[in-house]
Structures are given as structure tokens and as C-alpha cells.
C-alpha positions in Angstrom: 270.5 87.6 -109.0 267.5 85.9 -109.1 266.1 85.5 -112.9 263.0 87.7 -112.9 264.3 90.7 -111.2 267.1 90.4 -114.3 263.8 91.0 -116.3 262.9 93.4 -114.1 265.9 95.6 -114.9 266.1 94.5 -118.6 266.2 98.4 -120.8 262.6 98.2 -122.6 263.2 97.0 -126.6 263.4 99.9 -128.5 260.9 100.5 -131.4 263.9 99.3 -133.8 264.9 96.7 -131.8 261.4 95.2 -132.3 261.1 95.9 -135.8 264.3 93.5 -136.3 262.1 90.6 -134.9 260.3 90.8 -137.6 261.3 88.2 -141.1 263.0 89.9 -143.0 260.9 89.4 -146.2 258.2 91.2 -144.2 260.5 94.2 -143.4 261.0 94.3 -147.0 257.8 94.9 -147.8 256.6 98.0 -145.0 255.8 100.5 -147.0 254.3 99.0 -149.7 251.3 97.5 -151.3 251.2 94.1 -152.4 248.6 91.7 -154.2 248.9 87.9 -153.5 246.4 85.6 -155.4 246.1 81.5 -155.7 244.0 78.9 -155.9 241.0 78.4 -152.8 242.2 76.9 -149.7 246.1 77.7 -150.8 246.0 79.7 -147.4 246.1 83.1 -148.3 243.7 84.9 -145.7 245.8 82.7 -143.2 248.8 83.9 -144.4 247.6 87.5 -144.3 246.0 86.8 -140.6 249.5 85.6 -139.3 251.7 88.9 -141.4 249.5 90.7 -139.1 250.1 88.9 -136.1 253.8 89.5 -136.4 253.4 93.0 -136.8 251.5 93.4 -134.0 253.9 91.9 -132.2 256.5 93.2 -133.5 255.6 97.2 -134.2 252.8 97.5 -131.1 250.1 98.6 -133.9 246.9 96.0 -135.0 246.3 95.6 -138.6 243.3 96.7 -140.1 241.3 93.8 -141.9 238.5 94.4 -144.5 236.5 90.8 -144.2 234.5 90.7 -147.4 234.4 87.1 -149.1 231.5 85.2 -147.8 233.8 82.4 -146.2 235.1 85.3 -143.3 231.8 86.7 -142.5 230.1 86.0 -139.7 232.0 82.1 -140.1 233.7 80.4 -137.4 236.6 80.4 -140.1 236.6 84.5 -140.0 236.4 84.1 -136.1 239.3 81.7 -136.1 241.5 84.5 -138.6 240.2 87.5 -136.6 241.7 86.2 -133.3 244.9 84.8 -135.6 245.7 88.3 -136.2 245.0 90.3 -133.4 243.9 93.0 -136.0 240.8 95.2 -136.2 238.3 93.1 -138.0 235.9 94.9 -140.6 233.2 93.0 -141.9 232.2 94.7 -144.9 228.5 94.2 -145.6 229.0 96.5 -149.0 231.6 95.7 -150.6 230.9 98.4 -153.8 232.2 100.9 -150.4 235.0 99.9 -149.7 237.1 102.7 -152.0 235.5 105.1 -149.7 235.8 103.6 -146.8 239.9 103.2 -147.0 239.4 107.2 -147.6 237.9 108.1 -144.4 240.8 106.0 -141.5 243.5 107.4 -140.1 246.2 104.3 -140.5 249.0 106.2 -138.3 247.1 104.0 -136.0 247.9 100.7 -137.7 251.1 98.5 -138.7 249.0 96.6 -141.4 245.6 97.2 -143.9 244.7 93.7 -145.4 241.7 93.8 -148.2 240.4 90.1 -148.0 239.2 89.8 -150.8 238.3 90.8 -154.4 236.1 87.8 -154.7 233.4 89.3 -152.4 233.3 92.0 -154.5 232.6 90.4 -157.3 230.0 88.2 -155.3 228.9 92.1 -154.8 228.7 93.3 -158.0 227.3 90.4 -159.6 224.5 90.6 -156.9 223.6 93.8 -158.3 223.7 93.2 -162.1 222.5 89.5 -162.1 224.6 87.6 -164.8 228.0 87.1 -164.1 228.7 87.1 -167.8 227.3 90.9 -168.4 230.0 92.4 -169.7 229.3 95.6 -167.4 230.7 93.1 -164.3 234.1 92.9 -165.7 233.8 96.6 -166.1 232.8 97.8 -162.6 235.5 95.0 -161.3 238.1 96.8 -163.7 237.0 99.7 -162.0 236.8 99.2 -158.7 240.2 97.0 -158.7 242.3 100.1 -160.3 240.4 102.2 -157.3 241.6 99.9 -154.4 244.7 99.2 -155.7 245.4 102.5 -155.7 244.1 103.8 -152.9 246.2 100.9 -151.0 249.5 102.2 -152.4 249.2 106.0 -151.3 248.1 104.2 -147.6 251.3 102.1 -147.8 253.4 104.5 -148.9 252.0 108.1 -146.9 251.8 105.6 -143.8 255.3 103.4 -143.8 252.6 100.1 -143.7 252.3 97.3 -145.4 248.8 96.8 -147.4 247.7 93.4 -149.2 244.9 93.1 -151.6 243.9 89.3 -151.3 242.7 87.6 -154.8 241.8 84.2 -156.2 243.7 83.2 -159.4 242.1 83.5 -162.8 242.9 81.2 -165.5 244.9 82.5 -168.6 243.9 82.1 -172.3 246.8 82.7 -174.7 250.2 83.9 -173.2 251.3 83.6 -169.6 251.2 85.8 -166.5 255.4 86.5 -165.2 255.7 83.0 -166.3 252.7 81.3 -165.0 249.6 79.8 -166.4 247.6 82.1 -164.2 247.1 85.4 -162.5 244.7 87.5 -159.9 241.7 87.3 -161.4 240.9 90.8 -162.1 242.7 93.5 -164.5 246.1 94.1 -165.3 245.6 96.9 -165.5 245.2 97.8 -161.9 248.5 96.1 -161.2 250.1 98.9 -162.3 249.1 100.9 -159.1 251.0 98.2 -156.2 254.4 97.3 -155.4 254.4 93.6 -156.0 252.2 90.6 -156.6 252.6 87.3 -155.0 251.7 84.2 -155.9 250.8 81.6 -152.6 249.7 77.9 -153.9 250.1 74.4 -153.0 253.0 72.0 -154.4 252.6 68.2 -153.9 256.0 66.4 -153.0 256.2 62.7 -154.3 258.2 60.3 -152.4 258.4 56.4 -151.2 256.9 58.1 -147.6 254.1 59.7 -149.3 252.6 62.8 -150.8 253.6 65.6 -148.7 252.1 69.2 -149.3 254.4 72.3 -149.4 252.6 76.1 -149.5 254.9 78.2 -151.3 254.4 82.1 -152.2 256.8 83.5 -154.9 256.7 87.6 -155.7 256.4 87.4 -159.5 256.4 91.1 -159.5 258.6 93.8 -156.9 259.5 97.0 -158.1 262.0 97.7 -155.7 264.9 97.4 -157.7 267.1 96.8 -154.6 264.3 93.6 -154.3 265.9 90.0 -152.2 262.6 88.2 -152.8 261.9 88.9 -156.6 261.2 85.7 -158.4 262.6 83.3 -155.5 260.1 80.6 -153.7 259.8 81.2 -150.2 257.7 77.9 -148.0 255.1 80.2 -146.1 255.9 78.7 -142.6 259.6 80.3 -142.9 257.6 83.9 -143.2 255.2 83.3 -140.6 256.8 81.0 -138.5 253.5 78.2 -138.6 252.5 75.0 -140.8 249.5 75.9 -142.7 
């Protein structure tokens, strides 16, 4: 029989069947809100951008995408990510919105939400008050950070997707963050509301050959006691399946 009429005839992949495609850190984490920070160019929005691809792929439904750092709007880089992930792109032009803009979507319609990042609302914030150093920024960041983060858990959980909050990393003074000398660089306290926290940064591999860069993303944090990826590295290209 010749090859494509086997296709032809091939039962259609069930909605499970599909979902097994995915990696299975990924299906670990459907149903759940998660933050990942690191250093600039570490590769997180790609990494987010690619999650959704997979999904997509996978499950049939874009993600949704909030665009907010400076770097994704209206940038050839944001263009670049946007077409990466297949998803519904959002450029946020007010970034003090967006609590009340993740209250007003139906998600049944999407596999992912992705909130890139918390930077551009700072960038927002300060905009407003002037000095980055008024102590009423770290306030309204405090703030808003406990609102998003909570609103992107009851998504995750009332809608079976998976929602990441994107953040840089802020340096620690003192004691150590899960065991690392830094952390998302906004309140603690509004870690409280996800399901884990993820850390993506860049080691540098030392040999005879050369210096050869590795992206890694460990989950310092996963409150599903039942958790595989809890405290284990994880090179980003086994997740989504592409050198970054």
C-alpha cells in the first residue's frame, strides 16, 4: 500500500495521545503557575516562546503572551518570539493593567498564559513615581507582584494550563535564596501564591577545546509533593528540544 494513503487511513491522535508528545517536565507542570527568573540574555522569554510552541503543538490551543519589557515591544526580537511560539501576542502598553486584564479572558481557549515580564512593570512604575529608589516603588511592585501571582495560580489551576511569570534575578544581601546567591527580583512574599520557581542561567564549561556555554533551569521551589524536577538541573534544550 502505497505510503501516503497509510496516512490517509492512520486513526486521528487522540487528545491524550498528543499530550504524551509533550516533555514530560512540561506535563508536570499543566495546571500550575510557575515563576522563572535569571540573569539578561540567560534565555528566558525564549524559553517561554518555545514551552508554548510545544503546547500548541501538542494540545491544539495557542498560549497567551503578555509582552511588557521594552526588549519584546515593537522589536524585531519580540517579532522573532511571537512567531517562535505560535501564541497570541499582547503587547501591553500599561503595564499597571495587567491584574485586570488577566481578569477579563476566557483561557478555556488557551494551553499556555506567559507574563513576560516584571521588569516592564517596574520600568512602569518607576515611569510614574520618578526615582527608582522611592520607597513607594518597591511598594506598588510588592503589590502588584502578590496580585499577578495570584491571579496566575487560580488561571492555572481553574483552567488545567500552565502560567509563567518571567523575572530578572535580584541580588541577595545577607542569607541565600533555596541555596542561591540570588532570586526574582521582586517580593517573597508573592511567591507564596505559585507553584514553583525556576531558576534558568548560563554555566561556562572549561576545557582544552574551549569555553563551552550550557543554559540550565533548576526548580528551586515545587510544591507538588509527588515533584520529579525539584532541585534537579535540567540543560534547557532537553525541555524544548533547541540550542539556545
Amino acid at each position: 500500500m502505497a505510503e501516503g494513503l497509510v496516512d490517509l487511513i492512520k486513526p486521528p491522535q487522540r487528545k491524550s495521545e498528543k499530550k504524551q508528545m509533550l516533555n514530560p517536565i512540561i506535563r508536570e507542570i499543566i495546571g500550575e503557575a510557575h515563576v522563572i527568573y535569571g540573569p539578561p540574555m540567560a534565555g528566558k522569554s525564549t524559553f517561554a516562546a518555545y514551552v508554548c510552541k510545544q503546547l500548541y503543538e501538542a494540545l491544539g490551543k495557542p498560549g497567551l503572551y503578555y509582552a511588557i519589557d521594552t526588549n519584546l515591544v515593537k522589536t524585531e526580537w519580540g517579532r522573532h518570539l511571537k512567531e517562535v511560539s505560535q501564541a497570541e501576542w499582547v503587547e501591553v502598553r500599561n503595564p499597571r493593567a495587567l491584574p485586570w486584564l488577566l481578569s477579563s479572558v476566557d483561557f478555556s481557549k488557551y494551553s499556555a498564559v506567559v507574563v513576560d515580564s516584571l521588569t516592564g512593570l517596574f520600568e512602569a512604575v518607576v515611569e510614574v513615581i520618578g526615582d527608582p529608589l522611592d520607597p513607594r516603588v518597591n511598594l506598588a511592585l510588592v503589590r502588584y507582584a502578590s496580585m499577578i501571582t495570584r491571579r496566575l495560580a487560580e488561571i492555572a489551576h481553574d483552567y488545567n494550563i500552565l502560567a509563567i511569570l518571567i523575572s530578572h534575578s535580584g541580588a541577595i544581601f545577607g542569607s541565600d535564596f533555596y541555596g542561591e546567591r540570588d532570586k526574582p527580583a521582586f517580593s517573597e512574599r508573592a511567591l507564596k501564591n505559585v507553584d514553583g520557581v525556576a531558576k534558568l542561567y548560563v554555566k561556562v564549561l572549561k576545557s582544552k577545546q574551549g569555553e563551552q556555554e550550557l543554559r540550565l533551569i533548576k526548580w528551586l521551589i515545587h510544591r507538588n509533593p509527588r515533584s520529579t524536577i525539584r532541585r534537579r538541573e535540567f540543560r534547557v534544550e532537553e525541555i524544548i528540544g533547541k540550542v539556545v
